[in-house]
N, C-alpha and C positions, 0 to 999 in steps of 0.2 A: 504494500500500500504506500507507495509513492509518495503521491498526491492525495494523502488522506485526508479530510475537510473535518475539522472539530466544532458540536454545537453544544448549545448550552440550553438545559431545558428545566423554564421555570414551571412549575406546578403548583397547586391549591389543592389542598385537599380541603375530606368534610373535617369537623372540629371532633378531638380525639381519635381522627384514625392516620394521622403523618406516617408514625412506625411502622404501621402494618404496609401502608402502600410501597414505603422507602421498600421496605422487605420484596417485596412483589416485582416491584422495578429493577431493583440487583439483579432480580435472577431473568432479564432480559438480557442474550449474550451482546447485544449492540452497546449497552448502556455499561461504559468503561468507569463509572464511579459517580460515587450522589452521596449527597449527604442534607441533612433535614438545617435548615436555615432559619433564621426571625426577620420579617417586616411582612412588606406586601403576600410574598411566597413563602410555603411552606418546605419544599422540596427545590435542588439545585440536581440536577444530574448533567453527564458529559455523554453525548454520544461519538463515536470516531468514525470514519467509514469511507467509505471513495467515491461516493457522490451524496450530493441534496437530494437527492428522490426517494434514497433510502433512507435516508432522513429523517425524511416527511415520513414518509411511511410507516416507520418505525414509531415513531409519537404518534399518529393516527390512528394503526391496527394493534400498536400492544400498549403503549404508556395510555391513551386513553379510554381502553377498555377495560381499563383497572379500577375496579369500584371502589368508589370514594374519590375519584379521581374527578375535579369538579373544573380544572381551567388550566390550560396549560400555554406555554409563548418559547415559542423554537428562537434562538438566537445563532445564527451563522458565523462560523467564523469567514473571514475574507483572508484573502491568498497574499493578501501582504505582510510584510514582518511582521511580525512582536514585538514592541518596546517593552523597556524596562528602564529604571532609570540609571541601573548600571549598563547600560546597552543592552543591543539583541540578545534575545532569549534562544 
């Protein structure tokens, strides 16, 4: 995987079920790491893969058919660098 595209996927769950879904999510093999976060979103996951379409896909046919699973927002990574403020990453 090359040219593998990293996204970032914010989730909301219902209220008391974050854990259980976090749990449900991991065991998606697309979904390379998540962990439960505080404000707007309850859940942050990372998906990795070699295009957008599986992407999509992947948060359409399995992250959102995940009951209690109530709002989800796919973030793209773009093909340009990484900063950091020690330099490229």
């Amino acid at each position: 995987m090359d040219e593998s595209i990293t996204a970032y996927v914010l989730i909301k769950t219902e209220v008391g079920k974050t854990d259980f879904v976090l749990k449900d999510i991991l065991d998606i093999p697309k979904v390379s790491k998540g962990t439960m976060v505080t404000g707007d979103y309850d859940i942050v996951v990372e998906i990795v893969s070699d295009s957008v379409d599986d992407i999509l896909s992947t948060v359409a046919q399995e992250i959102r058919q995940i009951r209690d699973v109530t709002e989800t927002k796919t973030l793209i990574g773009t093909k340009l660098p990484s900063y950091s403020p020690r330099g490229n990453l």
